[in-house]
C-alpha positions in Angstrom: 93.4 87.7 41.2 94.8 87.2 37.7 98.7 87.3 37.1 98.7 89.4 34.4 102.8 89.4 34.3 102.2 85.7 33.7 99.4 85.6 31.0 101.4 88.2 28.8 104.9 86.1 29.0 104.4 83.7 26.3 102.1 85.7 23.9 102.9 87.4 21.0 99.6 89.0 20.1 97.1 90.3 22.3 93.8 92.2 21.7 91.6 94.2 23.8 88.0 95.2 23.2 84.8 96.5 25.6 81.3 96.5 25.7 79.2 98.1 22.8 78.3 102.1 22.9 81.6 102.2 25.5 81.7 105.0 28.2 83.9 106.4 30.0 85.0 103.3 32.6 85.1 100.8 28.9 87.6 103.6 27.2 89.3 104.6 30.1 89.9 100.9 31.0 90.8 99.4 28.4 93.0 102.6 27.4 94.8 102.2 30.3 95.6 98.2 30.0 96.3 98.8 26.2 99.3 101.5 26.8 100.2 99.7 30.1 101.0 96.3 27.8 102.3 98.2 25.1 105.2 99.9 27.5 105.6 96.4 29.2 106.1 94.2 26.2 106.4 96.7 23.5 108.3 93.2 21.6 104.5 92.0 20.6 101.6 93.4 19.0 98.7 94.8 20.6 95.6 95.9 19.3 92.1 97.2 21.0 88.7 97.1 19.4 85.9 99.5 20.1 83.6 101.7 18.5 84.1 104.9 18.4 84.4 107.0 21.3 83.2 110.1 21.6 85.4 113.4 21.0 85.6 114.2 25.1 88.3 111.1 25.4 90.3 112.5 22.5 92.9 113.3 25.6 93.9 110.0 26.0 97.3 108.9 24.3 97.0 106.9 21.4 93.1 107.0 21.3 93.2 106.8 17.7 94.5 103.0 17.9 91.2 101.9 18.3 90.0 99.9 15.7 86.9 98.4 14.3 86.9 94.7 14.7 84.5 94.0 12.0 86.8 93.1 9.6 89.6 91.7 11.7 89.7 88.0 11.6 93.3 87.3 13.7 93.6 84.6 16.0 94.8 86.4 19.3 97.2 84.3 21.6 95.7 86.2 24.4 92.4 88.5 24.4 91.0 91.0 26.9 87.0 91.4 27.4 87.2 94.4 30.0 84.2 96.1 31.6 81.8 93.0 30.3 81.1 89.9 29.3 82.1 88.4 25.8 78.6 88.3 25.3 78.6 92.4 25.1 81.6 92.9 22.6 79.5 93.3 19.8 81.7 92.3 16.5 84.7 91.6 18.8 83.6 88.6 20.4 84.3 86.5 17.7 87.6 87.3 18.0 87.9 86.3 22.4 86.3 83.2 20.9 89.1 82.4 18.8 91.7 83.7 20.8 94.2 80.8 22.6 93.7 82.6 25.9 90.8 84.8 27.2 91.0 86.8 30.3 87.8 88.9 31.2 88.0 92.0 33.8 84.7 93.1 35.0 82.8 94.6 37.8 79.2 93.9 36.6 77.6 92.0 39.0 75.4 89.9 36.3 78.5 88.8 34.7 79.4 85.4 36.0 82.7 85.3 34.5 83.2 84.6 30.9 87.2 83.8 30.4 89.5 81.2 30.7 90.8 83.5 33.6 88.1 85.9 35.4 88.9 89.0 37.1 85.3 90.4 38.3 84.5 91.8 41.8 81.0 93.4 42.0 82.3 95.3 44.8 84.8 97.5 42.5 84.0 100.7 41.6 84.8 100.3 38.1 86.4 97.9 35.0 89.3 101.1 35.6 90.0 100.1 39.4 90.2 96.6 38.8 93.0 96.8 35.7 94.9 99.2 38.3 95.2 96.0 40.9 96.2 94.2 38.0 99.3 96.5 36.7 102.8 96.7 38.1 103.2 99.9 39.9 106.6 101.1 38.7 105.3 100.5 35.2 102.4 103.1 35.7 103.0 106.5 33.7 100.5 110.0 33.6 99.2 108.5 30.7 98.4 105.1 31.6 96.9 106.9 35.1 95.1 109.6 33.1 93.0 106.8 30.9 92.3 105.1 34.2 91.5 108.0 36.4 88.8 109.0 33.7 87.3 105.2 33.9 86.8 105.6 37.7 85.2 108.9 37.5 83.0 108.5 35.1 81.6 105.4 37.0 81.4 107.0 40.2 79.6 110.1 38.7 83.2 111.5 40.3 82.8 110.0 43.5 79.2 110.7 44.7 78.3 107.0 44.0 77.8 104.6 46.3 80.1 102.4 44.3 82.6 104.4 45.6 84.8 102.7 48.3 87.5 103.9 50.4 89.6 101.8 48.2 88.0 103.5 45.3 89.7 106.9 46.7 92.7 105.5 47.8 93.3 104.6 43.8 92.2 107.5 42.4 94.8 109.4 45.2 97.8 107.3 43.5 96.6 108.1 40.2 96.6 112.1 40.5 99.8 111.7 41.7 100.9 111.7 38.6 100.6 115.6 38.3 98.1 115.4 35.5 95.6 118.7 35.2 92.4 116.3 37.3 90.4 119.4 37.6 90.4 119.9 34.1 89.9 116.3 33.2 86.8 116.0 35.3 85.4 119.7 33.9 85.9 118.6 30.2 85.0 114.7 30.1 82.3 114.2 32.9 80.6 117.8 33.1 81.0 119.9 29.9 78.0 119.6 27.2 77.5 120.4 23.7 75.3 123.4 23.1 73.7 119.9 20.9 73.7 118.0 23.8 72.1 120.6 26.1 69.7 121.0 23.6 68.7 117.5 23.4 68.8 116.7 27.1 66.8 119.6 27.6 63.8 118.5 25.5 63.9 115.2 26.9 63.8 116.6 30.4 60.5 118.7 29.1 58.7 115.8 27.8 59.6 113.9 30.7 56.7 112.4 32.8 56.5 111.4 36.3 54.8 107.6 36.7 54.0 105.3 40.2 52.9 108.4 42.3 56.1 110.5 41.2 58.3 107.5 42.3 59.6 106.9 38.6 60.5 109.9 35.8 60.7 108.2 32.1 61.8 109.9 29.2 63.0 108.9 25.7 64.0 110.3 22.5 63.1 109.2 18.8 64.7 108.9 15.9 63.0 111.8 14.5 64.2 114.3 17.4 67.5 112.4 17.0 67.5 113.2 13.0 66.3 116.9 14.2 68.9 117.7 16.2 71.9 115.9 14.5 72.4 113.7 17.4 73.7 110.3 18.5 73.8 108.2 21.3 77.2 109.6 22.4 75.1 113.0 22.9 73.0 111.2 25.8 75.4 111.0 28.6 73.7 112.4 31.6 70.5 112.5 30.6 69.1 109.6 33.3 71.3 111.1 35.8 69.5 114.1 35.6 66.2 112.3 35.5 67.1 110.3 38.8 68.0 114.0 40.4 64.4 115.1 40.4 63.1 115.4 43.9 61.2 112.1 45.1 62.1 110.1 42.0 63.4 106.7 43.0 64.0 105.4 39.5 65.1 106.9 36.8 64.5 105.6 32.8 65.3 107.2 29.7 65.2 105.4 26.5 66.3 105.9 22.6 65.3 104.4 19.6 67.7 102.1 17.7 65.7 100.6 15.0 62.0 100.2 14.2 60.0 99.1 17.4 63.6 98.8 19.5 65.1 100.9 22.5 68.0 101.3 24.5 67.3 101.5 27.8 69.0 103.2 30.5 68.0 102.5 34.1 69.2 104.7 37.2 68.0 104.1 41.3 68.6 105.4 44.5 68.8 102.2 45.6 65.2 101.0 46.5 65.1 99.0 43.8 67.5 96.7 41.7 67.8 97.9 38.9 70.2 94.7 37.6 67.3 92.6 38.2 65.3 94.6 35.9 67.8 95.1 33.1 68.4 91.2 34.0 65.2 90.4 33.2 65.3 92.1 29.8 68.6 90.3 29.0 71.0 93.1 29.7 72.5 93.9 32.9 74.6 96.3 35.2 75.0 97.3 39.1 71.9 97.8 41.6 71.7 101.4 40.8 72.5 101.9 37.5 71.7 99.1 34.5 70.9 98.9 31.0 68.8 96.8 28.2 67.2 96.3 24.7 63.8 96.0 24.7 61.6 95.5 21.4 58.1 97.3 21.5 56.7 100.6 21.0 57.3 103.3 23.8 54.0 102.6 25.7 55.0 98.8 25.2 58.7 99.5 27.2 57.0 101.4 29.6 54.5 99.1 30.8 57.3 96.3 31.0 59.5 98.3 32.7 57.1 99.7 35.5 55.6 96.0 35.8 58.9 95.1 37.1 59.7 97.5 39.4 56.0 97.1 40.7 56.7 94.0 41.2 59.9 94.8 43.4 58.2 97.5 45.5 55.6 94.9 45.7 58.1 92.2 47.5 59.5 94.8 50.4 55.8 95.4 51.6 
């Protein structure tokens, strides 16, 4: 395990960024390590670089820090990839590249570790759980607990995953004792929607279809019912989810366009089949039951390449 105490003695500026389109476990996480060095060495300068997050987060102290890092060009004595790779910063990993020190916290099992000093465990629930080990406990306040409390539960669909480990509670336990309002966190950043986002999730659960005998549901949305509904990929969340909850569906997938002949693609299982070696495969990555990728092609193109994949999988266990 990384000694953070250590890695932070000697610097004077430090930066912090996540992976691209962040959700909850990227803000919360890297939230919660930004206030947590800014209350333990508030002598240097810290900084955090993410796109935008969506309006739910707006609860978390000092949200409006984050900054765009495409026209930052600092030099960082030490910089923070948390909840990925350098490879998935976007317009931040030119500055880990530059940075004197990198340190990279992670729980994606595809990410082999891409720092001078590596903090990923597969096992974790979450990028949030793993900067909690990392902090000193004293130091913790109901903010710094509140960014990381929202990480974890957004990446354990609030605890029902089976990411979700006895250490996982045990975490999340010394985090609400920090008397913040939980119930009301959970209500209005993991479960409340938009009347826009019901709408949208909604059509896409009505032009759904059910491929491989039922064992798949696929859905996607274009940019013309994106453009007709005034939405953006922050209106999404819980769409797959939903997918994956149909009865006898074993793998979910629901894609958007992002540009002419491109899609983001989200990828959801019950566990039958590896999802990470799919998204893998495609050059993206995540966790056995829940992944992601880009994949050019139109929509019958993505299909195809998808479903050949996970054929292929059902294909080895016979």
């Amino acid at each position: 395990m990384i000694n953070l105490s250590k890695e932070l003695d000697s610097a004077k500026t430090i930066g912090i960024s996540g992976h691209i389109r962040p959700d909850g476990d990227c803000i919360g996480s890297t939230m919660g390590l930004f206030l947590y060095i800014k209350k333990k060495r508030p002598d240097v300068t810290v900084r955090i670089f993410l796109e935008e997050p969506a309006d739910i987060f707006n609860c978390i102290k000092n949200i409006d820090a984050i900054e765009d890092a495409k026209n930052c060009d600092e030099e960082f004595d030490v910089f923070f990839a948390v909840d990925c790779g350098k490879d998935r910063l976007g317009d931040a990993e030119k500055l880990f590249d530059s940075a004197k020190r990198t340190i990279n916290i992670d729980h994606h099992i595809s990410n082999p570790g891409t720092g001078d000093y590596n903090y990923v465990d597969p096992n974790a629930s979450s990028a949030s759980e793993l900067v909690y080990d990392l902090l000193d406990k004293e130091l913790i306040d109901e903010d710094i607990a509140k960014a990381l409390y929202i990480g974890i539960i957004h990446d354990t669909g609030v605890f029902q995953y089976s990411n979700t480990s006895p250490k996982t509670l045990r975490t999340a336990a010394e985090l609400v004792s920090f008397g913040f309002d939980f119930p009301k966190l959970i209500e209005e950043t993991f479960y409340e929607k938009t009347y826009l986002q019901t709408q949208i999730m909604g059509r896409a659960l009505l032009e759904s279809m059910l491929i491989m005998d039922g064992r798949v549901a696929v859905s996607q949305v274009d940019k013309k019912m994106m453009d007709f509904y005034r939405v953006t990929s922050k209106d999404f969340e819980g769409i797959v989810n939903q997918l994956r909850n149909i009865k006898g569906v074993e793998v979910a997938v629901f894609m958007y366009e992002t540009g002419t002949m491109e899609y983001k693609v989200s990828l959801r299982s019950g566990g039958v089949i590896d999802v990470a070696k799919i998204a893998g495969y495609f050059g993206g990555g995540g966790h056995v039951r829940a992944a992601g990728c880009n994949i050019n092609g139109n929509f019958h193109d993505v299909v195809n390449n998808i479903t050949a994949q996970i054929e292929a999988q059902y294909g080895s266990k016979k």
